[in-house]
ZAKOLSE-512342 format. One record per residue (C-alpha): x, y, z; residue in one letter. Coordinates in steps of 0.1 Angstrom, whole numbers, padded with zeros to 4 digits, always signed. Last residue first. Example, Ala and Ser with C-alpha at 12.3 -4.5 7.8 and 13.67 -1.06 7.14 Angstrom:
2
+0137-0011+0071S;+0123-0045+0078A;
end
This chain:
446
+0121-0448+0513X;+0140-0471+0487X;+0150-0497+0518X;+0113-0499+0527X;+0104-0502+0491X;+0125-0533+0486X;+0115-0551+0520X;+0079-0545+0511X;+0086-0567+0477X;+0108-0594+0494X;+0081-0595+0518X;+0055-0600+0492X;+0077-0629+0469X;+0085-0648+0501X;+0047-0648+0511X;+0042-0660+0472X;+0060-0689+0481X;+0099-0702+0476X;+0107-0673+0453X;+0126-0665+0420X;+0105-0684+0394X;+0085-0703+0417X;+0063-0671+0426X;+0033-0681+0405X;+0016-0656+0383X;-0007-0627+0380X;+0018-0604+0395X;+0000-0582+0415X;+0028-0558+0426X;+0008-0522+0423X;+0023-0489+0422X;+0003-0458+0433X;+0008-0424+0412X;+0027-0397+0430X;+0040-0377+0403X;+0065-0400+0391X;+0055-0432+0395X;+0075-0445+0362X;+0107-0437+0382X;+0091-0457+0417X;+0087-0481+0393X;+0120-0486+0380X;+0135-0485+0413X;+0110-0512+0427X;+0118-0536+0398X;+0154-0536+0401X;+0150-0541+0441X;+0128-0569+0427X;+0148-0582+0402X;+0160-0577+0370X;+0136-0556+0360X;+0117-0554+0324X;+0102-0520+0313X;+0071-0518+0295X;+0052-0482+0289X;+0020-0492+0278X;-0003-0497+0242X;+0020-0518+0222X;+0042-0531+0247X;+0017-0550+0272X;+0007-0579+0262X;+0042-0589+0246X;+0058-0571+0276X;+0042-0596+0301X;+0049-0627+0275X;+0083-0617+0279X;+0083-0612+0318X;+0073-0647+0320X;+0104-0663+0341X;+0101-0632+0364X;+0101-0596+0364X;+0080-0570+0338X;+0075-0539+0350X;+0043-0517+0337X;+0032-0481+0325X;+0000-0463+0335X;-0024-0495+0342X;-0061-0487+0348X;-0072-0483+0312X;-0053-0524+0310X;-0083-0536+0326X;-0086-0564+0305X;-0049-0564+0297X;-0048-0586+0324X;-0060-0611+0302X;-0026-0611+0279X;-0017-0633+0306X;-0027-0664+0287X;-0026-0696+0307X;+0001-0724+0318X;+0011-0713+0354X;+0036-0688+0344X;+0061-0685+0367X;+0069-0646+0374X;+0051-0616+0364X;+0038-0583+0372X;+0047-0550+0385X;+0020-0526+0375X;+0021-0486+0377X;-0013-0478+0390X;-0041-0456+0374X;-0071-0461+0395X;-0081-0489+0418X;-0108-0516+0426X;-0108-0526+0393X;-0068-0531+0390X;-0072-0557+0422X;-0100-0576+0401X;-0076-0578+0366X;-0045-0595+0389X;-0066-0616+0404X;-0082-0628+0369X;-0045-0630+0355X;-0035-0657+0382X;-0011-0657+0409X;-0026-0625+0426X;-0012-0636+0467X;+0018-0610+0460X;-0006-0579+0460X;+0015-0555+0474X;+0010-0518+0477X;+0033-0488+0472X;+0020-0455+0479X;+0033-0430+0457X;+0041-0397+0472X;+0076-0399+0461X;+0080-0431+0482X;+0053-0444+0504X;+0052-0478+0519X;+0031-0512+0527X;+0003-0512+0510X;-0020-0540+0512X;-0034-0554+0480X;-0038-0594+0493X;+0002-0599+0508X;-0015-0604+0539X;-0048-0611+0547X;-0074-0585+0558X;-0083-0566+0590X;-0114-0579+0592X;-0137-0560+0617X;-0168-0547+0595X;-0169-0580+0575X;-0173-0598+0607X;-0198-0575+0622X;-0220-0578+0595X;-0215-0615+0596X;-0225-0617+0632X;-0254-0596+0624X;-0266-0616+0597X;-0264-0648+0621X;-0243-0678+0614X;-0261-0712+0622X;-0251-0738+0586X;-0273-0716+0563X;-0263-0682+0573X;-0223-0689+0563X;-0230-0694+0524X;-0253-0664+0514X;-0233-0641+0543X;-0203-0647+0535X;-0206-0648+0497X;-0218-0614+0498X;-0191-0603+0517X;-0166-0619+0489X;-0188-0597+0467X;-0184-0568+0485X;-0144-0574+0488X;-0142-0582+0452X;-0155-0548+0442X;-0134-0529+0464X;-0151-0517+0499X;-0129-0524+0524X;-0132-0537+0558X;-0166-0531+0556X;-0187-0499+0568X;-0192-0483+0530X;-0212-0511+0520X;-0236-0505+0547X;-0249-0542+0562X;-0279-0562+0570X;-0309-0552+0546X;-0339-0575+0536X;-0351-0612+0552X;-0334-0627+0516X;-0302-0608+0522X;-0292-0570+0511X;-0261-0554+0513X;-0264-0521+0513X;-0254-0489+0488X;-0281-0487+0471X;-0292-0525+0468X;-0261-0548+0468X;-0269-0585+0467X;-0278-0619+0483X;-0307-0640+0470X;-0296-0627+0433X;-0316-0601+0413X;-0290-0571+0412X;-0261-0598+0408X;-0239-0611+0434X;-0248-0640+0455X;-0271-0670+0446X;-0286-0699+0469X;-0294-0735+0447X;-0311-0765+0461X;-0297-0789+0437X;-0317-0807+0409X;-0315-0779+0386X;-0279-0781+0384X;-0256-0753+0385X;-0224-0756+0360X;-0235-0728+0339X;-0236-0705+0368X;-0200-0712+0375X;-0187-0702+0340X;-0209-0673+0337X;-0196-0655+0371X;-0225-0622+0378X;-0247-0649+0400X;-0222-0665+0419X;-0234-0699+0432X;-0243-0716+0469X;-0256-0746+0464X;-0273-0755+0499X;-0271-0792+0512X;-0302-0810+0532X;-0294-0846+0517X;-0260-0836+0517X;-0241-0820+0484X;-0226-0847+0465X;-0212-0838+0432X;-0217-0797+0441X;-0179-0796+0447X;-0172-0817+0417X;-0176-0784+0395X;-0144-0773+0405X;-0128-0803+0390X;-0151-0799+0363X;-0135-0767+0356X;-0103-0774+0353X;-0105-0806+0331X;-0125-0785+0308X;-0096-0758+0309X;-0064-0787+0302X;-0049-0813+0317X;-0047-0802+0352X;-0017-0791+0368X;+0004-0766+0344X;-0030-0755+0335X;-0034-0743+0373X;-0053-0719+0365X;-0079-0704+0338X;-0110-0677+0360X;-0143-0690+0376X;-0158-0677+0402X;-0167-0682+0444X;-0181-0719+0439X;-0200-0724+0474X;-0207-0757+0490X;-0227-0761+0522X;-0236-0794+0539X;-0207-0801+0523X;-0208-0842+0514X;-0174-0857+0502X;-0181-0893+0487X;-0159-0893+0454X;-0140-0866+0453X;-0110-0871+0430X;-0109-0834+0411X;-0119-0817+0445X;-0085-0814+0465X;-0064-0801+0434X;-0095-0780+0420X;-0092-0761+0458X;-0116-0767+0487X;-0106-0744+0511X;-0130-0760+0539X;-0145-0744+0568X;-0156-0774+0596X;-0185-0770+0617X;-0194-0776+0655X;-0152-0787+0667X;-0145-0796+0701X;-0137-0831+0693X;-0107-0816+0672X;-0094-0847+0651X;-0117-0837+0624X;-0087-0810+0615X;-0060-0839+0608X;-0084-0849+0578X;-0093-0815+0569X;-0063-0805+0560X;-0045-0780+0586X;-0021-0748+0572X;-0049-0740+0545X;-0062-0761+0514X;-0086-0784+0537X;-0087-0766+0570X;-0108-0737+0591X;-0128-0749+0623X;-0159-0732+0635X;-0173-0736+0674X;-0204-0720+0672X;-0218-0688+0690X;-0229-0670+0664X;-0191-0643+0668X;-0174-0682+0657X;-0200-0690+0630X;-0189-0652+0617X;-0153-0654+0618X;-0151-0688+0602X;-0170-0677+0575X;-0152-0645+0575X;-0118-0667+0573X;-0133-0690+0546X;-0142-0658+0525X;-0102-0648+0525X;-0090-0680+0516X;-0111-0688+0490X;-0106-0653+0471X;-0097-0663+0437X;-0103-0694+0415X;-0127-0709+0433X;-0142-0731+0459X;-0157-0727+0495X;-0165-0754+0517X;-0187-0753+0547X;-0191-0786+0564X;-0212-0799+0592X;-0199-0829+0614X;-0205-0864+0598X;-0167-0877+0602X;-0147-0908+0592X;-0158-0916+0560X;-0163-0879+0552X;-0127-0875+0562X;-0118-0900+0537X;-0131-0880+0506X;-0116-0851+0519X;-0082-0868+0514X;-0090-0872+0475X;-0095-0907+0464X;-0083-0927+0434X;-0099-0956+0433X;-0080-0987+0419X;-0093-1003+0386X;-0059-1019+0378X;-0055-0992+0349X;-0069-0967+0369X;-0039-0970+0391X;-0011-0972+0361X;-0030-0937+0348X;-0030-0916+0379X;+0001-0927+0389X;+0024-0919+0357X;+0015-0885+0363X;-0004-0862+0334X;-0027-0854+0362X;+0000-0830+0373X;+0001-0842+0414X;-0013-0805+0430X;-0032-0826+0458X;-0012-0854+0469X;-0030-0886+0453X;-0043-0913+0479X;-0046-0945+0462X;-0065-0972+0473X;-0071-1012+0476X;-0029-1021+0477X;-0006-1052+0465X;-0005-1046+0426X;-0001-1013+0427X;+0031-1022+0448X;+0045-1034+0421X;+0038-1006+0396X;+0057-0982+0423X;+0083-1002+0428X;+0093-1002+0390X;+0084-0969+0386X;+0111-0958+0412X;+0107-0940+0445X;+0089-0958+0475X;+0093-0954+0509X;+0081-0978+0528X;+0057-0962+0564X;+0072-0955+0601X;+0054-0922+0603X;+0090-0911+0613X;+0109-0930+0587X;+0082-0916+0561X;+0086-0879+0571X;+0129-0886+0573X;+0126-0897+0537X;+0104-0867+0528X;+0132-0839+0547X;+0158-0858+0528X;+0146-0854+0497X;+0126-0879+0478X;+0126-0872+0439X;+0095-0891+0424X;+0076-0900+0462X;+0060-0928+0469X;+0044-0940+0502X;+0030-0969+0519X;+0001-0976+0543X;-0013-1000+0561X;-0048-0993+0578X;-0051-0996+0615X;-0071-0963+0623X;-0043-0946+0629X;-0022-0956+0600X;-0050-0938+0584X;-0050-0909+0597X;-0005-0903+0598X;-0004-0911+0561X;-0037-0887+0557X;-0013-0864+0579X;+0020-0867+0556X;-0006-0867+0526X;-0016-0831+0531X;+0017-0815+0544X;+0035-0831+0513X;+0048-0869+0506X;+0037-0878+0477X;+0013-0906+0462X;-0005-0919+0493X;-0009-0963+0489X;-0032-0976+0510X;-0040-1016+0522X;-0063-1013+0547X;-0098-1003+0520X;-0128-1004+0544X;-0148-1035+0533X;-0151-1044+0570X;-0148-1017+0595X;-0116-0994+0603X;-0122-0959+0592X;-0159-0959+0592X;-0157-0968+0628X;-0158-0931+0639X;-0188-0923+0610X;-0209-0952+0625X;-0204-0940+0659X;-0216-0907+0646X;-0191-0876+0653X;
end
């Protein structure tokens, strides 16, 4: 870290008067950052449970959670920190722009306060796993890599590691939407698919949050862009140094059976961790965004070679009947849930749950690969709707419910698939919750 970026946090004109706007992993360590660096802060939170109040009384920071002390204290600070996720439809956003505060994401204020290299990877599907290989393969290259932003550690509490070379960010729309000064020396858009319309205010809003992560690219920053996604290639702009992944004629592609970089081959397909046709893409991705801050081609080869995968990301986890059951709890959206369906045959599909504010009739895309579906959750009507006409539809009652009427609809050993293509608020705490629950039912069924 500069000495300039170090004082960043505490020099004149340097906001000390902060208000964070919830109370969640993220903000509880931006409250905890900047209180360390001698700002004052002050919280608000809608409903405050007990966990939150006891957050603030430990961080000792007010605790705000009316309208009324929130507009007052609007008047008294120089910044607001949004908690990522907060529905832009939120009283905050508007009363704050209304006294021309900034609203500033926490990666914004770790730029302030850090000049270390930064990988960060956006999109709809498949961050997490492609931040891990980056990770993996700066880490086999002989640098010190550091994963945070939308993962257990935001980026703000992960610049506190002096050891650290590089930083991996998970930068999600919730996280980008309010960047204002965040500059990735890398920044890769992954796809493009509708989320989080429950969150955002509608598709365009979306998308140009995602967008934001090419907003300020550093002086020597790499665009990196996926060639076969529409959506994102339409957002590249011809000022920014711009790598592509994907397509036959991107920088980084699949030529007969290899994967093939800008100095030529590096990799066999058919020795990755899997070979489904997200998985060679999110290899692809690897290699076009890690290369650029130190990784070696060889160290990424090796990394896609010796993942063993996240959970709950289509792993199977029993047999019953000959049917091997996998589950694919992490699919929240219907693009997830159409990718996992492309890398297999016919599956009987479990699917559904809290619908995030988009139209599942899209994983009807691949509806040739579905042999009959079951229906749980709050949206298991709008799963029948897109299903009923061309698919046996049955709707479960729960997850042992759902299990059993697969494992009927199996019959004859084909696979079933839990890749619900919505949220797990419905019934669960998290999708993890949702997965076990899932490999918990089949195990008792076997």
């Amino acid at each position: 870290m500069s000495a300039a970026a170090a004082a960043a946090g505490s020099g004149p004109g340097v906001p000390r008067n902060v208000l964070v706007g919830g109370l969640g992993r993220t903000n509880r360590a931006v409250a905890a950052a900047l209180a360390e660096r001698g700002h004052t802060v002050v919280a608000f939170d809608d409903e405050p449970n007990d966990a939150v109040r006891r957050v603030a009384d430990e961080l000792g920071i007010e605790l705000l959670d009316s309208a009324a002390e929130l507009e007052r204290c609007l008047g008294t600070v120089d910044l607001v920190v949004p908690t990522p996720g907060l529905a832009e439809h939120h009283a905050l956003f508007g009363l704050a722009q209304r006294r021309g505060l900034p609203l500033v994401s926490e990666l914004d204020l770790a730029a302030r306060w850090d000049d270390r290299p930064v990988v960060a990877i956006t999109g709809t599907n498949g961050k997490t796993t492609v931040v891990e290989l980056c990770a993996d393969a700066l880490a086999r290259s002989g640098l010190k890599a550091v994963t945070a932003g939308n993962t257990d550690v935001p980026l703000v509490e992960a610049i506190d590691d002096a050891t650290a070379e590089v930083f991996v960010v998970e930068a999600s729309s919730f996280r980008l939407a309010r960047v204002r000064e965040f500059s990735p020396q890398v920044a890769t858009w992954l796809n493009f698919a509708p989320d989080h319309l429950d969150v955002h205010r509608d598709l365009d809003s979306y998308r140009s949050a995602k967008s934001r992560i090419w907003r300020n690219l550093s002086d020597d920053g790499v665009c990196v862009a996926n060639a076969l996604d529409p959506v994102v290639m339409g957002q590249v702009r011809s000022d920014l140094r711009t790598v592509t992944f994907g397509g036959c004629r991107a920088d980084w592609r699949v030529v007969h059976g290899e994967l093939v970089g800008p100095d030529g081959p590096f990799a066999d397909v058919a020795t990755l961790w899997r070979t489904l046709p997200h998985d060679v893409e999110a290899a692809l991705a690897v290699a076009a965004s890690a290369t650029h801050v130190g990784a070696t081609t060889d160290a990424v080869a090796q990394a896609c070679r010796e993942f063993r995968g996240l959970p709950h990301r289509i792993t199977p986890v029993g047999e019953i009947d000959g049917s091997v059951y996998y589950d694919d709890s992490k699919a929240t959206t219907p693009h997830a849930t159409s990718a996992a369906l492309r890398g297999l045959g016919a599956v009987v599909l479990i699917a559904g749950g809290l619908n995030k504010g988009v139209d599942l009739a899209e994983m009807t895309v691949e509806a040739s690969r579905v042999a009959a579906v079951v229906a749980i959750g709050d949206a298991s009507a709008e799963i029948v709707d897109a299903f009923r006409a061309t698919h046996p539809v049955e709707t479960a009652s729960d997850m042992d419910d759902a299990v059993r009427r697969a494992r009927r609809l199996a019959a004859g050993g084909v696979p079933v698939l839990l890749s619900p293509g919505c949220a797990s608020f419905d019934w669960y705490g998290s999708y993890h919750e949702r997965g076990e629950d899932f490999s918990r039912a089949v195990g008792e069924q076997q």
